[in-house]
N, C-alpha and C positions, 0 to 999 in steps of 0.2 A: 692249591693242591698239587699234587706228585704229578707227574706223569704215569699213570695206572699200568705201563711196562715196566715203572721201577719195583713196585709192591708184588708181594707173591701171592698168587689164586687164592680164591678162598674157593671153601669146597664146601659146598650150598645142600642141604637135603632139600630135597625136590617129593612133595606130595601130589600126586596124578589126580588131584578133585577137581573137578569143575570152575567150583568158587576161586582158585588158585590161578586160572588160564589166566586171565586178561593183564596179570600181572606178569608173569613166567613167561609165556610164550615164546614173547620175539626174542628170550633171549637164550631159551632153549634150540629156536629154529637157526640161531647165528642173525636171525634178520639186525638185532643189535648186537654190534661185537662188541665182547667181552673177554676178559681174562676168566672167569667164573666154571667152578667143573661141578655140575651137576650132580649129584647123586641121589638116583630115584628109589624110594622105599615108602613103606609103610608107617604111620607116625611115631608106634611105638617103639620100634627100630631105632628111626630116624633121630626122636629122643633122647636114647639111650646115648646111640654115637656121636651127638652132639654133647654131652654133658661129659663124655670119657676125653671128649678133645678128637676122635676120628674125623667131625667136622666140623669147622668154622662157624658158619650161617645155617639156619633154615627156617621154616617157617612153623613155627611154634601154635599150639590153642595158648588161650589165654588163661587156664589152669598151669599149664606149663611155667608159662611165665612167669604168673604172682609167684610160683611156688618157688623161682629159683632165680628170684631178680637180685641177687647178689652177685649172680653168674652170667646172668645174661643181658647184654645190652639192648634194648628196640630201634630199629631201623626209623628213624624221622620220618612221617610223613605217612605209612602207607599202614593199614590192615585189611582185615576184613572183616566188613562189619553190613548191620542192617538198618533201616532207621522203621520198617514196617513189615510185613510179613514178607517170607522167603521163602519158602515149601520147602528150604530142605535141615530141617528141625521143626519134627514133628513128631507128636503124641499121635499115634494113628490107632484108633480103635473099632470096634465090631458095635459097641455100646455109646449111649451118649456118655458124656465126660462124668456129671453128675455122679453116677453108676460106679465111679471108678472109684471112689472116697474107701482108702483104710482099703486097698486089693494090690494084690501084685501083677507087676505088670513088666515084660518081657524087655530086656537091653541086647540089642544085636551090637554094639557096638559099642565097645569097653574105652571109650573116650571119656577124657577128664572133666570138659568143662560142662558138657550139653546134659549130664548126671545131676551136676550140682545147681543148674540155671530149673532142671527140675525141680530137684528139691526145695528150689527159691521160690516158684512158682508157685507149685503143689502147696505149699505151706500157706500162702496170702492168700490162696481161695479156701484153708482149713481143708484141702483134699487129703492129706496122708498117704501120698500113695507111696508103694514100695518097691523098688527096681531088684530085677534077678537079672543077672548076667546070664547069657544062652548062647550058643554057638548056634541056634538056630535063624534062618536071615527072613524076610518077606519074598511072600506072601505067608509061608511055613507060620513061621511066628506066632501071625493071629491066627493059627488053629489050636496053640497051646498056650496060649494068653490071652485076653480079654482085650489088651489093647500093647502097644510096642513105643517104646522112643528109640527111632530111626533118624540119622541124622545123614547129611552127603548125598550122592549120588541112590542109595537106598529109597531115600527118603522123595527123593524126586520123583522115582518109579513107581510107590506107593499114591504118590498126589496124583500123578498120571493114569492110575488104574481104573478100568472098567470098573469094579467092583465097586457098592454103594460103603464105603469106608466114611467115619466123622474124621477130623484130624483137629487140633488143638496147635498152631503153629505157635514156638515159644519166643521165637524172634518178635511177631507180634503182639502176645503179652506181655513180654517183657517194658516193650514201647509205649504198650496204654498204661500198663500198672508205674512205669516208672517217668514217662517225658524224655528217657534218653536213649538214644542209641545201643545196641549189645554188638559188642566186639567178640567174634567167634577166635580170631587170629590176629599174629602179630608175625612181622620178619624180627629174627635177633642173632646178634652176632656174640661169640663168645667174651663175657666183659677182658678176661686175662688181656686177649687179642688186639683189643681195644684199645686199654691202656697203655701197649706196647709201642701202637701204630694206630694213633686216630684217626687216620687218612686211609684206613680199612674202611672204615663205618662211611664217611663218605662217598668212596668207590662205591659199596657196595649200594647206596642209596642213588646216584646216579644212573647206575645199571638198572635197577628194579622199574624208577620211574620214568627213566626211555622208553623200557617196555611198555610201563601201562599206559603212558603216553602213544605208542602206537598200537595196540588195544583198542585204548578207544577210540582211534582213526580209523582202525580198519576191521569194527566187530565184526560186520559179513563175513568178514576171510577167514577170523577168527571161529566166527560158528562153523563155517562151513568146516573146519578143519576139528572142530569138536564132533560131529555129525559122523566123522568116518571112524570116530571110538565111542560114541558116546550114543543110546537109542532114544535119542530124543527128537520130534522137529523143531525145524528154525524158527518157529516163533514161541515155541514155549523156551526156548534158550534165551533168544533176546527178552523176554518178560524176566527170566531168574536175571540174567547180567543186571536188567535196570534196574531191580531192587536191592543189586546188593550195592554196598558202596565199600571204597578202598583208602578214603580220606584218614590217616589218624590225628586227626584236629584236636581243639579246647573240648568240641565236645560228646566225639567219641574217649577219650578220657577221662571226661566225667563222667559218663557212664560204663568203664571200665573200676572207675572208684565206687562207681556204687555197687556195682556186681562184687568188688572185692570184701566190701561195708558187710554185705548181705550175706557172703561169704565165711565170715569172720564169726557172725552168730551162729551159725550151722556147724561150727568148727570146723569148717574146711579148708581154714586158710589160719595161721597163727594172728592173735591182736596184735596192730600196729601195721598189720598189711595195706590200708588203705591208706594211710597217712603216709608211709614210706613210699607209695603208687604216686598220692599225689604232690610229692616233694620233686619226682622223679620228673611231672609231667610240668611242674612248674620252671624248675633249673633247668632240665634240659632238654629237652627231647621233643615236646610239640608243638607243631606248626598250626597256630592259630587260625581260627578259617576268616 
């Protein structure tokens, strides 16, 4: 590979969640040096400027991705995913779930994939349910809905609440109903980019996994550095860190091909998305575990 002073930056959208630190961090803080220029925004921003070309890399949902894997490459190696429950995608309701069949039920947050991993759900149990978009956030929410899909940081404060709430975690159904892992995210770099200069994709994967290499050296300092933006304590932090995992192996892939499979009957995704997923995870791109 180059010597990473001869390539030029890439310019990374940067998502402030939680689930993102352990991978980000060190190389947000310079602890690992980089060439990499950060750019912090909201996803659906972040989306946008990544597909016009304003930026190189970032960290993609995996709705994003299937939808535009013509365009975009996956970083080797790294997501974010869950293999059991994760408190932060969650159906959180006033009512038992049962209750909820054929009702609508309140979306604070207009994200691509945790809508349809609903609808993938909601459909194997014959629930029906119906999602509204609201600008309105939690606690608000379930006063004008029955129950809410809150996903992220949201969704963490809801699991936390005093109040006697049921919640429906869909990372965890997902894992009983199917045996595999659910990939909420993906790092991807622009493919134009790629093709131009494969020793991008590289760099940029040495970078990421320094980081979460010392991540998970040094969670303490990590939490404690979440703690002064984030209202959580340090043990409900370390419990979210240890459930999530960052691997994207054989078989977080194949549980990305399924969600795509599942995807495809819902119409949410064109036929041939899964096969084209899994041509991708075969030739090139995952690191076997």
């Amino acid at each position: 590979m180059k010597n990473s002073g001869e390539l030029p930056a890439l310019r990374i959208g940067d998502i402030q969640y939680l689930n993102s630190w352990p991978v980000t961090y060190a190389l947000r803080k310079g602890i690992v040096p980089s060439t990499l220029q950060f750019v912090p925004g909201v996803p659906s921003d972040l989306n946008r400027r990544l597909l016009v070309g304003e930026l190189d890399a970032s960290a993609v949902s995996s709705m994003m991705y299937l939808r535009h894997m013509d365009e975009l490459t996956p970083v080797p190696g790294l997501c974010i995913r869950s293999d059991r429950g994760v408190h932060s995608v969650l159906v959180v309701s006033r009512e038992p779930l049962a209750t909820l069949k054929g009702r609508t039920i309140g979306l604070s947050n207009q994200g691509a994939t945790t809508p349809v991993l609903l609808k993938i759900l909601s459909q194997a149990r014959q629930l029906k349910i119906n999602l509204e978009p609201t600008p309105l956030r939690f606690p608000e929410i379930l006063q004008e809905y029955p129950a809410a899909l809150l996903i992220g940081d949201e969704a963490l404060e809801a699991s936390q609440s005093s109040d006697h709430f049921q919640w429906w975690d869909l990372g965890e159904a997902w894992n009983q109903w199917t045996g595999h892992p659910f990939v909420y995210a993906v790092w991807v770099v622009r493919r134009s980019l790629v093709e131009r200069n494969p020793e991008l994709l590289e760099q940029l994967k040495e970078n990421l996994e320094a980081s979460y290499q010392w991540g998970r050296a040094h969670q303490k300092e990590l939490i404690g550095a979440m703690r002064k933006i984030f209202p959580f304590e340090s043990n409900f932090l370390k419990l979210y860190l240890d459930a999530l995992s960052y691997r994207l192996d054989s078989k977080a892939w194949v549980g990305l091909v399924r969600f795509a499979k599942e995807a495809e009957l819902l119409e949410e995704l064109p036929i041939g998305t899964a096969k084209k997923l899994a041509r991708i995870g075969k030739d090139e791109l995952v690191e076997v575990a």
